[in-house]
Residue, then its C-alpha position, 0 to 999 in steps of 0.5 A: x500500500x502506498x502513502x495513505x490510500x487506505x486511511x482515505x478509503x476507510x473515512x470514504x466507507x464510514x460517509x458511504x456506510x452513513x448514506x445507506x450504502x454497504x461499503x467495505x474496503x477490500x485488498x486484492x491479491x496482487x495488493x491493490x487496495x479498493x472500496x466495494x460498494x453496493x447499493x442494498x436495495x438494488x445490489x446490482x448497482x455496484x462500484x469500486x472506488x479507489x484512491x490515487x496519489x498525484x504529485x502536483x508542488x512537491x506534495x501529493x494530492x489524493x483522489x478518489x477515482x472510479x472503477x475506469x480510473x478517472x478522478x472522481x473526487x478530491x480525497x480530503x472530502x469524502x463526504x463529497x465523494x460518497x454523495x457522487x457514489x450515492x447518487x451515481x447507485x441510487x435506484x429509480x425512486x430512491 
């Protein structure tokens, strides 16, 4: 694991878990760390998320990215992040 990916992804679980989502951080195999997330009232709306150094000014900045890698969110809102994952596997009527 690299820098402070997992403590990012654990504070995205507790604001997603807060939402009604099931979330959990999951590490594969190969180590690659991610957060599974599914919607409980339509479990076939699901997401991996995961979070991803970049190095902008001699420091990192951290961001959520969705499954297909493209930025989602910035890391040091996590709220902000858990309602676009929210809204993205809200099903019709939720």
């Amino acid at each position: 694991m690299q820098g402070d990916d997992f403590g990012h992804l654990e504070r995205l679980v507790s604001e997603l878990d807060a939402r009604g989502l099931h979330a959990r951080v999951v590490r594969s195999r190969t180590g690659r760390v991610f957060v599974r997330v599914i919607n409980p009232n339509a479990t076939s709306l699901a997401e991996n998320v995961t979070c991803r150094a970049q190095t902008t000014a001699s420091r990192p900045d951290w961001y959520y990215c969705w499954s297909w890698g493209e930025r989602m969110h910035t890391a040091d809102d996590p709220a902000g992040a858990a309602t676009k994952v929210a809204r993205v596997l809200a099903a019709v009527g939720e």
